[in-house]
C-alpha positions as CSV (number, residue, x, y, z in Angstrom):
1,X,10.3,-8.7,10.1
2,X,8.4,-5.6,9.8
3,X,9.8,-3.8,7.2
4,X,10.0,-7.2,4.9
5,X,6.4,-7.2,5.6
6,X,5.6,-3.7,4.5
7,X,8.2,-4.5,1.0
8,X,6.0,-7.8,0.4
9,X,2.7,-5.5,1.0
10,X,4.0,-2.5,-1.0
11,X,4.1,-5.2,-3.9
12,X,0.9,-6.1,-3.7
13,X,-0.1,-2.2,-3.9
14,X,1.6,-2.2,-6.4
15,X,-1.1,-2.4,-9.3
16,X,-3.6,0.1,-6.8
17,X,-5.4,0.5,-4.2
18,X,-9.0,-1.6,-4.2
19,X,-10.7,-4.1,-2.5
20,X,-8.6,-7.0,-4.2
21,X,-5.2,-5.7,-3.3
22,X,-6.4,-4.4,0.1
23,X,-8.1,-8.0,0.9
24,X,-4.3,-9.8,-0.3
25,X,-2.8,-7.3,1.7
26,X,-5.0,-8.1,4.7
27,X,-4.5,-12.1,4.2
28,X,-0.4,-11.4,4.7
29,X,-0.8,-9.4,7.1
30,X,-3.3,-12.2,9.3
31,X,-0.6,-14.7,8.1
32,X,2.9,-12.6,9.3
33,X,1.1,-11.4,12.7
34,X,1.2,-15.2,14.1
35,X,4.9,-15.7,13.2
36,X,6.4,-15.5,16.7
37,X,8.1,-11.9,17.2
38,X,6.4,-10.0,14.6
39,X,5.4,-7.4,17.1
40,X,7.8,-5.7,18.5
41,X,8.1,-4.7,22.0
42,X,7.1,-1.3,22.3
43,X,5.7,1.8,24.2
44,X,2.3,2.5,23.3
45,X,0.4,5.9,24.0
46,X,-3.0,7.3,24.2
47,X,-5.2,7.3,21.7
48,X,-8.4,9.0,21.0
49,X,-8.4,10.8,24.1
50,X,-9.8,7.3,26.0
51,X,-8.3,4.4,27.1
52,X,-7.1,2.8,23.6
53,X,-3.2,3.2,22.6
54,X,-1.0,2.5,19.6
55,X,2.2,2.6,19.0
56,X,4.0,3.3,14.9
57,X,6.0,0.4,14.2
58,X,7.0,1.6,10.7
59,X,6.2,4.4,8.4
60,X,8.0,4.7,5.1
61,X,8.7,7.8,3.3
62,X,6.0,7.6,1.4
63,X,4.0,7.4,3.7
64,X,3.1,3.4,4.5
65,X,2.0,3.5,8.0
66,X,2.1,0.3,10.2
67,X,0.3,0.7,13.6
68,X,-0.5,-1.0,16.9
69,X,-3.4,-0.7,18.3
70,X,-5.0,-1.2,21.9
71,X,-8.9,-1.1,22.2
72,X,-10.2,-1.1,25.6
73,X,-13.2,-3.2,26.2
74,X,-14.6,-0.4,28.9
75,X,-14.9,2.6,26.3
76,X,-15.4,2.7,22.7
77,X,-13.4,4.8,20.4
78,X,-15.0,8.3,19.2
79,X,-16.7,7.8,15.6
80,X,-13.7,8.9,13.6
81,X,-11.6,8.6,10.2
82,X,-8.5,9.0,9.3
83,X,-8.2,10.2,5.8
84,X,-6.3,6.7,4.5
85,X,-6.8,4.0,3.4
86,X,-6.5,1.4,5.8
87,X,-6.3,-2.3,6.9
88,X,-7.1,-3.8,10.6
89,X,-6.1,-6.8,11.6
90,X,-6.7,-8.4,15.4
91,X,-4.1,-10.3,16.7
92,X,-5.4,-10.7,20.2
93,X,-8.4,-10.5,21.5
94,X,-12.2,-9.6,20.1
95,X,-13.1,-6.5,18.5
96,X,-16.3,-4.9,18.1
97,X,-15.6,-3.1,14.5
98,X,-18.3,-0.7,13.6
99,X,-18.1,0.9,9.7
100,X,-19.9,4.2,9.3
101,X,-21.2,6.4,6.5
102,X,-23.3,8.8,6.2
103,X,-26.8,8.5,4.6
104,X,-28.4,10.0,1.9
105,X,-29.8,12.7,4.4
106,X,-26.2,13.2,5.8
107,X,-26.7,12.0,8.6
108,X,-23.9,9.3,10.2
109,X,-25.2,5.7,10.5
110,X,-23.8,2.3,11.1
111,X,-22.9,0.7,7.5
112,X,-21.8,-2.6,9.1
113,X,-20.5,-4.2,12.8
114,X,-18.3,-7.2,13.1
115,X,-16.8,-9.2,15.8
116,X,-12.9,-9.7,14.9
117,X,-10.9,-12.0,16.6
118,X,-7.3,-13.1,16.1
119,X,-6.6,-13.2,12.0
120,X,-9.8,-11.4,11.1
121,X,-9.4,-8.1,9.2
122,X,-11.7,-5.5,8.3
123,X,-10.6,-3.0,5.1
124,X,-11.8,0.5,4.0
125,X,-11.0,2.5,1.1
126,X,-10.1,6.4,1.1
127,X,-12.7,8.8,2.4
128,X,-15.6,9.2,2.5
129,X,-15.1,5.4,3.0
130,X,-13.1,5.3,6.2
131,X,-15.4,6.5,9.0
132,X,-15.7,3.7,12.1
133,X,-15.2,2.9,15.7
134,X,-13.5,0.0,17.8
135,X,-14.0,-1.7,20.9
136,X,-12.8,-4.4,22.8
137,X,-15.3,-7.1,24.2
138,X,-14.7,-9.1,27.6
139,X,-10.8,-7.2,27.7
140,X,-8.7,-5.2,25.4
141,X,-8.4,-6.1,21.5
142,X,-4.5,-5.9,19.9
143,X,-4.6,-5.2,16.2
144,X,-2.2,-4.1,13.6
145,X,-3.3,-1.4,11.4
146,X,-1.7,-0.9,8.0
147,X,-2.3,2.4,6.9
148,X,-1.8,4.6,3.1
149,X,-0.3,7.6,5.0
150,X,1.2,8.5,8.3
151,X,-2.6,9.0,9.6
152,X,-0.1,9.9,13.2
153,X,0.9,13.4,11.8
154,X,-2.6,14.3,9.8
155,X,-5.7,15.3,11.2
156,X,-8.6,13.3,11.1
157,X,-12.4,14.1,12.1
158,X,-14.4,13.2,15.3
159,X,-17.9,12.2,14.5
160,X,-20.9,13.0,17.2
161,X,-23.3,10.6,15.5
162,X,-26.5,12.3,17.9
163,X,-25.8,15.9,17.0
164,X,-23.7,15.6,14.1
165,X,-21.1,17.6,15.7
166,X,-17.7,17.3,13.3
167,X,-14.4,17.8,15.2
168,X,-10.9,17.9,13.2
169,X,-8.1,17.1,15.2
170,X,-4.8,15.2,15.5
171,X,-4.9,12.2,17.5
172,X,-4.2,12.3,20.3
């Protein structure tokens, strides 16, 4: 079921990468993640260092990245991109979904926050346009995460909003 959802998203990429074909992208991907067995049973791992895990369901040669994703309610995740594109969808639970960018005085700022709950999706274009944070609120928040590249294998920044402190790092 996965990888007929990743051939049915890869056509819908297939004209580029923007908002539309990201949003159609995101609408499939709320609509598949209900259909009994989509997810898989799997071992998640740590994430971010905290108490959030994921687990790669499917990542195509090019690239195409599909993720699971656990975000605890007691911690959020470090400010951080991932140098993709990307689509999250919630599938259980409610997410606190906070999209960052950095001002005219480079300085990082909140762009945006939204509560996602199950079949609500948040996109983000390629950098600079893919800085944010998760959290889960009143328990943990399940989401898939469709990503341009293997973001598992590339390093991605860590964002101290207060100091401005920029880390580079592999997840971990």
């Amino acid at each position: 079921m996965v990888s007929e959802f990743m051939a049915r998203a890869r056509l819908l990429l297939a004209e580029g990468i923007d908002d539309k074909s990201l949003n159609a992208v995101g609408r499939l991907l709320a609509e598949v993640s209900t259909e009994p067995d989509f997810i898989p049973q799997t071992e998640m791992r740590s994430l971010h260092g905290g108490d959030a895990t994921s687990a790669v369901l499917q990542t195509d040669p090019d690239g195409l990245t599909l993720m699971l994703g656990s975000f605890s309610a007691k911690e959020e995740t470090p400010v951080h991109n991932h140098n993709s594109w990307g689509i999250a969808c919630v599938v259980q639970g409610v997410d606190r979904y906070r999209h960052w960018h950095h001002d005219d005085e480079g300085r990082l700022k909140i762009l945006y926050e939204k509560e996602l709950r199950p079949g609500s999706f948040v996109t983000w274009l390629d950098p600079p346009h893919d800085i944010h944070s998760q959290q889960g609120i009143g328990g943990p928040a399940l989401e898939l995460v469709l990503f341009g590249k293997n973001t598992m294998t590339i390093p991605r920044n860590y964002y101290n909003p207060e100091t401005g402190e920029v880390r580079t790092a592999l997840p971990q």
